[in-house]
N, C-alpha and C positions, 0 to 999 in steps of 0.2 A: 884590289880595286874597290874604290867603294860603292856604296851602291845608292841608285839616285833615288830620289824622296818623292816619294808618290802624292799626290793630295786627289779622296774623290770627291764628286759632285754628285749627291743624291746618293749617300752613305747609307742612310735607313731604309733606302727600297730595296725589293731583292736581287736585282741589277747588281746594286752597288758592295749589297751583302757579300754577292759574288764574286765581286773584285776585293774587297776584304779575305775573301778565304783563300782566294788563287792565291794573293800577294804574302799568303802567311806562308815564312821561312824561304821567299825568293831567293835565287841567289844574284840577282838584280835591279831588287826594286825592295824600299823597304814603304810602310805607311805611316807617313807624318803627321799628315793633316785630313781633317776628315769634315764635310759640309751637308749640309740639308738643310730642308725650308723651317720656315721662321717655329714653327711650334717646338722644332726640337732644339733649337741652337741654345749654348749655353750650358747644355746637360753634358756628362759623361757617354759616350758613347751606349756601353750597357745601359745606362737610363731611356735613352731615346730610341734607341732600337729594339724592337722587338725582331726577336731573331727568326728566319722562318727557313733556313736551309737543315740538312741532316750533320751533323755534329755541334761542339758546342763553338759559340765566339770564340776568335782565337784573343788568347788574355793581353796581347801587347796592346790592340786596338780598343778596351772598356774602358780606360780611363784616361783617349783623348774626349778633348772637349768638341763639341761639333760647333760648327764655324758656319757663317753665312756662305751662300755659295756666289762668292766674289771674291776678287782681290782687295787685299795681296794675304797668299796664302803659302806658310813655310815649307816650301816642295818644290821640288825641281820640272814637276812634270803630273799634269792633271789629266785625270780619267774621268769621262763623264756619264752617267749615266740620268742625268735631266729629264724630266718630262718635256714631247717636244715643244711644246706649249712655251715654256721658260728657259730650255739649252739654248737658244737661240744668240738670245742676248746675254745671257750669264759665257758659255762659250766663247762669243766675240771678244767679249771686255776680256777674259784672260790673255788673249790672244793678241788683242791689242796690247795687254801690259806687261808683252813679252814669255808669254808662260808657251810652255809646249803640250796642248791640248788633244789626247786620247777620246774621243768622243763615241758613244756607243747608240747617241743619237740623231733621228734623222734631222735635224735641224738644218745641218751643213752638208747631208751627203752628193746632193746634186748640184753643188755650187762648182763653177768650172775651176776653179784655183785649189779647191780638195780633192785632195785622194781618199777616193771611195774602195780600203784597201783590204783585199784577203793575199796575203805576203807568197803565197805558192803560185799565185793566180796574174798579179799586176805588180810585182812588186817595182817595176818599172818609173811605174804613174807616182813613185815618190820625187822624183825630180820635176814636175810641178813646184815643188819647195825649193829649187834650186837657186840662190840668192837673196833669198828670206835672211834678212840680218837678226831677226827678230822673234816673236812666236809665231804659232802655227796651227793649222788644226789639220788632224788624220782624223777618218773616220771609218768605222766599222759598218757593212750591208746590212740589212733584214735580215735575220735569221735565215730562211727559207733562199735564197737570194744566193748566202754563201755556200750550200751546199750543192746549190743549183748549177754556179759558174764554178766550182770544184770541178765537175762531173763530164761539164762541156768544155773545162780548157782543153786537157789533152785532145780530146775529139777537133777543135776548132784547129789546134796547132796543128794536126796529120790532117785532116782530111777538107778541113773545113765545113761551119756549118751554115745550111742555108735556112732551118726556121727551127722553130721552138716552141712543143706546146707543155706546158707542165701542170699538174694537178697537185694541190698540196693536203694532206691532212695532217694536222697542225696541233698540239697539243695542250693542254689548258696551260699551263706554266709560261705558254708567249703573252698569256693574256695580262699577267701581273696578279696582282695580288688586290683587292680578294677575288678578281680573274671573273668569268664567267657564271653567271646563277645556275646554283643545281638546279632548278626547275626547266631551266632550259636546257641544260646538258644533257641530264639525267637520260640515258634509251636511245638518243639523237644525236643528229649532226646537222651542225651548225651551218651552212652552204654559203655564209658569206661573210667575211670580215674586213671590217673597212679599210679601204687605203691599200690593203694589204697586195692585191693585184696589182698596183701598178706601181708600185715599188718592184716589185720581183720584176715587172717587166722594165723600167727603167735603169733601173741597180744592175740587172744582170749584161743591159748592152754598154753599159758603162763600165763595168768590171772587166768585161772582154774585149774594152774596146783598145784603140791604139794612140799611143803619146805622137803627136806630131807639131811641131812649131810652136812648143810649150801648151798645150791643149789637148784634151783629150777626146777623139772620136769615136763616138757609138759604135761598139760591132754594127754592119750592115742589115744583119739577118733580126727578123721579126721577132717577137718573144709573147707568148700567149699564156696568159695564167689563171687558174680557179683554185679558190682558196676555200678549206675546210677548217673549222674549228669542232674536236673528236673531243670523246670521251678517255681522254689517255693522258695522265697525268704530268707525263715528261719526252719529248723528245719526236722532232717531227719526219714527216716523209713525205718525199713529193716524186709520182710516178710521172718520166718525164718522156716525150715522144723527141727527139730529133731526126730530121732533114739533111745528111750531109751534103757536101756541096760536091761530093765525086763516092762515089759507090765505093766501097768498101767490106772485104770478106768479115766474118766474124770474128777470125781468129787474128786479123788485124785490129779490128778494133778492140778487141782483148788484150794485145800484145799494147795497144797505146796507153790504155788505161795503167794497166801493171807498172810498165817502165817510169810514167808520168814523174818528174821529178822539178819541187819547182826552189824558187829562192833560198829559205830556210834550211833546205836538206844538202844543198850545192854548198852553201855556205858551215852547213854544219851546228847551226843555229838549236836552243830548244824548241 
């Protein structure tokens, strides 16, 4: 089989670096084309990108050229990693000219027509696409978001939940690059990062919610969030209280979590 041709959007951030290294030696996805904003286009890959993950460029990708981030671009299927500022419309217009749009930003997550999609959790809510002759946009949650509605599907599937409060401390590497000032990191913690609350709380009733009549309805139950940005260079945590909606022993709800089994794994999926 062969394998379909990736093109990113915001190739030189470290978003996109990221999807550069996953995509090196896929065994379903190769990288074709590669985009970012106007300062670097025209250069070789390795010229425009400074490299900022732990190993080196993989060498297939240094000597494409970097391409506007518009159509029409030689790839079967785009991954975006956009600032949300500009995915919006760069996004749309692929989507409009048929391209099948990976999106990693919030530009489109709350639009009623996208799936706001973690595949173990809603893989459901892709029928939404259901008669799309054309392109498309998927999109990926907040960070915080998708580990969040991980945690609560099985619990919502068995027992059900009735509210949600979550605490997040959040790691400098969500911030981007060059990310958060030492002077204010440095000893401290951050107690407030914008936007970032009510994404988690919209994202997560959206995630969990239910496909009906082609549309997707918010889980029922409340969702309450405080977001931290820490001194910790990779990898976040959010201590989370829930509310079921029928009591539940411990060892049931242990028993839910373990078995939890969602899309991907039924299907046998990487």
């Amino acid at each position: 089989m062969s394998k379909l041709r990736v093109g990113i959007l915001g190739a030189t951030g470290t978003v996109g670096q990221r999807f550069v290294q996953m995509l090196e030696r896929h065994p379903l996805f190769t990288v074709s084309a590669l985009a970012a904003s106007d300062r670097s286009q025209g250069k070789p890959y390795a010229d425009a990108c400074a490299w900022k993950l732990a190993g080196e460029m993989p060498r297939a990708v240094r000597e494409l050229p970097v391409q506007p981030p518009r159509p029409p671009l030689d790839c079967d299927v785009v991954f975006s990693s956009l600032p949300a500022d500009v995915g919006r419309e760069a996004e749309g217009c692929f989507a409009a000219e048929g391209y099948r749009v990976i999106s990693n930003t919030s530009s489109y997550r709350m639009d009623a027509g996208v799936p706001l999609l973690v595949p173990e959790v809603n893989a459901a809510h892709l029928a939404l696409l259901d008669g799309r002759d054309g392109g498309f946009i998927v999109t990926n949650p907040n960070c915080s978001a998708v580990m969040i509605a991980l945690a609560l599907a099985p619990l919502h599937r068995r027992f059900g939940v009735a509210a949600v409060a979550a605490t997040t401390l959040q790691a400098l590497s969500g911030a981007g690059y060059p990310g958060v000032s030492a002077l204010d990191i440095t000893d401290n913690v951050l107690p407030f990062i914008a936007n970032e609350e009510e994404k988690i709380e919209r994202e997560t009733q959206k995630i969990l919610g239910t496909l009906r009549d082609g549309a997707v309805e918010p889980a029922p139950f409340p969702v309450s969030a405080q977001c931290h940005r820490v001194n910790v260079q990779d990898g976040h945590m959010a201590a989370v209280r829930v509310k079921l909606a029928r009591k539940a022993a411990l060892a049931e709800v242990r028993e839910a979590l373990a078995s939890f089994r969602g899309a991907p794994q039924e299907l046998g999926l990487h």
